[in-house]
C-alpha positions as CSV (number, residue, x, y, z in Angstrom):
1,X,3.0,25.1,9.5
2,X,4.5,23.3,6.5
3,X,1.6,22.2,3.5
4,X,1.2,18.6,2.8
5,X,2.3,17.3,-0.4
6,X,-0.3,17.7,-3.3
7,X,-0.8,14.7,-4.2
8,X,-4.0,15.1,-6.6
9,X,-4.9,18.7,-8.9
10,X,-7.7,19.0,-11.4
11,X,-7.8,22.6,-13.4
12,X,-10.8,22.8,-15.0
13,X,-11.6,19.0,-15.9
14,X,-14.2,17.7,-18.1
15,X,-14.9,13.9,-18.2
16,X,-17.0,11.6,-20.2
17,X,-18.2,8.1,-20.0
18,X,-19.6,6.6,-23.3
19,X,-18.6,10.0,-24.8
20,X,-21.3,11.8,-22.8
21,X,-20.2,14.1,-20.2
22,X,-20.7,13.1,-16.6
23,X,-18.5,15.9,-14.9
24,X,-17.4,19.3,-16.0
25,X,-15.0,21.9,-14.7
26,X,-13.9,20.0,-12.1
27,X,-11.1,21.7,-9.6
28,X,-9.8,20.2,-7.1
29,X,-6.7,19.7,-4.7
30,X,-6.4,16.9,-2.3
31,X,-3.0,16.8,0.1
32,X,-1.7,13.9,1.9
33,X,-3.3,12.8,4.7
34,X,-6.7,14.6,3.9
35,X,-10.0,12.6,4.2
36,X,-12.4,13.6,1.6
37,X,-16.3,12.4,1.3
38,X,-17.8,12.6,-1.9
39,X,-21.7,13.0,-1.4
40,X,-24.2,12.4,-4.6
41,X,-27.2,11.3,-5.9
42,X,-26.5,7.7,-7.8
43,X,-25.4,8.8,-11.5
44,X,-24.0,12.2,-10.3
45,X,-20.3,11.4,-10.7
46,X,-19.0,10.2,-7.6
47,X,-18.1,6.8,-9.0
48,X,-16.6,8.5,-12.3
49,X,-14.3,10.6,-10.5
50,X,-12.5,7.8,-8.9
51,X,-11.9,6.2,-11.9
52,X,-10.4,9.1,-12.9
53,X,-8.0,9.0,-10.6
54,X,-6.9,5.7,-11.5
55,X,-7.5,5.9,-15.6
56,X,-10.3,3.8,-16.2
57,X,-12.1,6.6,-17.3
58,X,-10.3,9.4,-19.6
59,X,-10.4,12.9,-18.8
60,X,-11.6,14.5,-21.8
61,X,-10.4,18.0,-21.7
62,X,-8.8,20.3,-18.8
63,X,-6.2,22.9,-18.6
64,X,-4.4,20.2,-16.2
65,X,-5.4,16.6,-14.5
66,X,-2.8,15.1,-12.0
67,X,-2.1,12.2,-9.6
68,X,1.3,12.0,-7.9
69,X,3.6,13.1,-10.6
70,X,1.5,11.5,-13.2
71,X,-0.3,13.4,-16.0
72,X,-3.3,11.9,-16.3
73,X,-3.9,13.8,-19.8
74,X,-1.0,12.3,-21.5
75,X,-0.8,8.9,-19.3
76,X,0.7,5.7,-21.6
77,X,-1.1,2.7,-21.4
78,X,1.9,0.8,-20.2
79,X,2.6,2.8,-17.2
80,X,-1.5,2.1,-15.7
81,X,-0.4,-0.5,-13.8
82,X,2.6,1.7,-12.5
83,X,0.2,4.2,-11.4
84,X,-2.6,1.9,-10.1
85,X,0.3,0.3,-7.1
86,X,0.2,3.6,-5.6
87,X,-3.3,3.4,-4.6
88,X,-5.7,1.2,-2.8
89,X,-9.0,0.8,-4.4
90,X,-12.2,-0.2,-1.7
91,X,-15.0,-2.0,-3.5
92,X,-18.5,-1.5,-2.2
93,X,-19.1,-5.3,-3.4
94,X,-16.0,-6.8,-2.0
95,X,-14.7,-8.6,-5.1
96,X,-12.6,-11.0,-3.0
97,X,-11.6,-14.6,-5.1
98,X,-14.0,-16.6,-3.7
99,X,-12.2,-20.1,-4.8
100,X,-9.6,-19.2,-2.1
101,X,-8.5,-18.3,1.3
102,X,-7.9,-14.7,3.2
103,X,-4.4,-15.5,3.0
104,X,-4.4,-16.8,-0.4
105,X,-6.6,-13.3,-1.6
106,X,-3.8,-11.3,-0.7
107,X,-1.2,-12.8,-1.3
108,X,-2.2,-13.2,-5.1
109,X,-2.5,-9.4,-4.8
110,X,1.3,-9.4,-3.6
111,X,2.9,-12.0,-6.6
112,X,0.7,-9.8,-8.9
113,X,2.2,-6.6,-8.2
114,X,6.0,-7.9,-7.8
115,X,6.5,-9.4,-4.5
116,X,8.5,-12.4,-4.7
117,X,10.3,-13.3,-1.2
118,X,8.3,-15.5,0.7
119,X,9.4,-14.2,4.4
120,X,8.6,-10.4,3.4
121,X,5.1,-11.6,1.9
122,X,4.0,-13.3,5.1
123,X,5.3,-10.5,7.2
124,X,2.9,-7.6,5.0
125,X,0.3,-10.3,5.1
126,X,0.6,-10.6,9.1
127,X,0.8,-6.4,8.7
128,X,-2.4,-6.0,7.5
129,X,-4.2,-8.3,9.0
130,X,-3.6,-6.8,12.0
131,X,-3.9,-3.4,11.1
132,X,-8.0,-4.0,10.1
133,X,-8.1,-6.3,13.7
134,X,-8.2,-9.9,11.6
135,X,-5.0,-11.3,12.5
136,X,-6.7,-14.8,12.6
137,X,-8.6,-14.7,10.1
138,X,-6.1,-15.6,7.7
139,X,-7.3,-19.1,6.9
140,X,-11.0,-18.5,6.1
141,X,-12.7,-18.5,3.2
142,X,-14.8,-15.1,1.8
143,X,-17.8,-16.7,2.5
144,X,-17.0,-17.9,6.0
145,X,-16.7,-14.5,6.7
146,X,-19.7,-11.3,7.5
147,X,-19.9,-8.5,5.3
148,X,-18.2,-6.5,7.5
149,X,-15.2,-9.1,8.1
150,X,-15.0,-9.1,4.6
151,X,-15.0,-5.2,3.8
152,X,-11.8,-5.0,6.6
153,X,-10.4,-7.7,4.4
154,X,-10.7,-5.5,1.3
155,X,-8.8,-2.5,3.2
156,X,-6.2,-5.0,4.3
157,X,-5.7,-5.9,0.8
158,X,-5.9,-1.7,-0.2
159,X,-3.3,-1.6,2.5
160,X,-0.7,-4.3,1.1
161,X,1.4,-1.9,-1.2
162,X,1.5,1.3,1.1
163,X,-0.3,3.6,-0.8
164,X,-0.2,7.2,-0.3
165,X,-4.2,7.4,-1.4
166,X,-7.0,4.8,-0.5
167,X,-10.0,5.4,-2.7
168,X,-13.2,3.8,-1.4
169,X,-16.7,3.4,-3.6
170,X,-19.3,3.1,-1.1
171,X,-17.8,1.2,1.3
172,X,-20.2,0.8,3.7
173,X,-23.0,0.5,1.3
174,X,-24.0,-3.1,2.0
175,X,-23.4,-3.5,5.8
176,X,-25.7,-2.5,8.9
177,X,-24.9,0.9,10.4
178,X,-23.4,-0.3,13.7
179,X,-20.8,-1.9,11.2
180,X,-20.6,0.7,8.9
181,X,-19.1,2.8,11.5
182,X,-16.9,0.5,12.4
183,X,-15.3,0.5,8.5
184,X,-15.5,4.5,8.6
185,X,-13.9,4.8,11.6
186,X,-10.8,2.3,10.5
187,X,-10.5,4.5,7.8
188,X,-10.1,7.4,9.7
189,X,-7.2,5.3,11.7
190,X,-5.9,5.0,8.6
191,X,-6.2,8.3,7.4
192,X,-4.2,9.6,10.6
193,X,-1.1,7.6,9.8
194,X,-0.5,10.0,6.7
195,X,-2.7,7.7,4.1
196,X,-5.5,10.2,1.8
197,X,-8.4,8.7,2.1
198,X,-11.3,9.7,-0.8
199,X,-14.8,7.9,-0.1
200,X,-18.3,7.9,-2.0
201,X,-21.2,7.7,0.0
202,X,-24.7,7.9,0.6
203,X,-24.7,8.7,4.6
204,X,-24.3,12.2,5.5
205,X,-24.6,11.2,9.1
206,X,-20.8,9.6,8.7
207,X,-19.5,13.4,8.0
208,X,-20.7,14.6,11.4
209,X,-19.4,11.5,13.5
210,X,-16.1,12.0,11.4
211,X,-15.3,15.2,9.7
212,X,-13.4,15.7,6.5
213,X,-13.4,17.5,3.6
214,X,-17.0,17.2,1.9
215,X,-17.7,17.3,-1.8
216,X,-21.5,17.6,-3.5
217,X,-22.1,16.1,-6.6
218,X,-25.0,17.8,-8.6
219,X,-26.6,18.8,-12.2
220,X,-23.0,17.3,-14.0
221,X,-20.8,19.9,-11.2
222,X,-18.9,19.2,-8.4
223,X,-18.7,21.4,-5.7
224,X,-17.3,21.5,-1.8
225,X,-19.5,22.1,0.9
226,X,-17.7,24.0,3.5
227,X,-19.2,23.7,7.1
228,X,-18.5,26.7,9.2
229,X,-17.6,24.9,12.7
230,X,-17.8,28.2,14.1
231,X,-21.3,28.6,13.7
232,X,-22.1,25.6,14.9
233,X,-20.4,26.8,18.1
234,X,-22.0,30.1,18.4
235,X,-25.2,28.3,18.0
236,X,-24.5,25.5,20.7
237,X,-23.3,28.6,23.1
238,X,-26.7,30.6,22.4
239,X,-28.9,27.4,22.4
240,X,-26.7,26.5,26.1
241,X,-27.2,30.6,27.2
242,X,-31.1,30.2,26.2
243,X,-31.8,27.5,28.6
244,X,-29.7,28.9,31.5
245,X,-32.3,32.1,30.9
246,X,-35.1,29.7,31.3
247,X,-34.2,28.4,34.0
């Protein structure tokens, strides 16, 4: 079976915030099309990490620190932005303009990143909308909206540039659990058409309803849990052989 593109590699990474260090020797390889839950204590690094990946915080030392073909180590200021279009960044607060419509949200995010035919920004707009199931929505305004309405608004606007990574900061931090499942399971939608997706999160119970990668956050380290799906089998096949015994 062919790999999947590497699309993020870490060898040995240390990184600091306020010049105090938050994470060291990180390793880490994500491929396309991988979902990838990041599971910590607030403060442990989860948050940092991301950031990271999008160089708003410096990695500090590292034998190598990668995203797409860019090297985060020796990253110019004036190709951020370059960078930053590949990837859709989820906000656990929404940060939508409030002074304006659905619509009028994303296509600001559109003009801002170099869109300028009218016809093709109405058809991505109409794309996305549809993709999080808010075609109509297009006219309301943030507030007019529930938190959930307004998180699938946020990946709509993640979605606008195609990118190959979606990184999402406790996204369903704020909402109840029915629709916090709902935004984790949109995600995974996503995630099946090819897109990475890389979540924070507080709720392991989202990692059995939808599996991915899993990575622990601890003590300044960062580590993957692996879950051995064959145990769980053997132990559902003993629990199931148990009872049939019994009965």
């Amino acid at each position: 079976m062919e790999e999947k593109n590497l699309l993020i590699q870490y060898v040995s990474v240390d990184i600091l915030q306020a010049e105090v260090i938050v994470l060291k020797d990180v390793n880490l390889e994500v491929r396309q099309g991988e979902f990838l839950y990041l599971i910590g204590k607030v403060g442990s690094g989860k948050s940092t990490l991301l950031k990271s990946f999008y160089a708003e915080v410096p990695i500090a030392y590292g034998e190598h620190a990668s995203i797409f073909t860019y090297n985060l180590q020796k990253l110019k200021r004036k190709h951020i932005p370059y960078l930053r279009r590949k990837l859709g960044i989820i906000y656990q607060d929404f940060q939508l303009l409030t002074d304006r419509t659905v619509h009028d949200n994303l296509e600001f995010v559109l003009r801002a990143t170099g869109w300028k035919k009218r016809s093709e920004i109405e058809n991505r707009i109409a794309e996305v909308l549809k993709e999080v199931g808010m075609s109509n929505k297009g006219y309301k305004m943030p507030h007019q909206l529930s938190g959930g309405e307004q998180q699938r608004i946020v990946i709509a606007r993640a979605l606008l540039n195609k990118p190959e990574i979606i990184l999402a900061d406790e996204p369903t931090g704020h909402l109840d659990p029915e629709t916090g499942k709902e935004i984790v399971q949109l995600l995974h939608k996503i995630k099946t058409q090819g897109t990475t997706i890389i979540m924070s999160t507080h709720n392991h119970g989202w990692i059995e309803q939808f599996p991915g990668r899993v990575l622990q956050f601890s003590n300044e380290r960062m580590y993957e849990e692996v879950f051995e799906e064959e145990n769980k089998l053997i132990n559902e096949n003993n629990f199931s052989e148990e009872n049939t015994e019994n009965e």
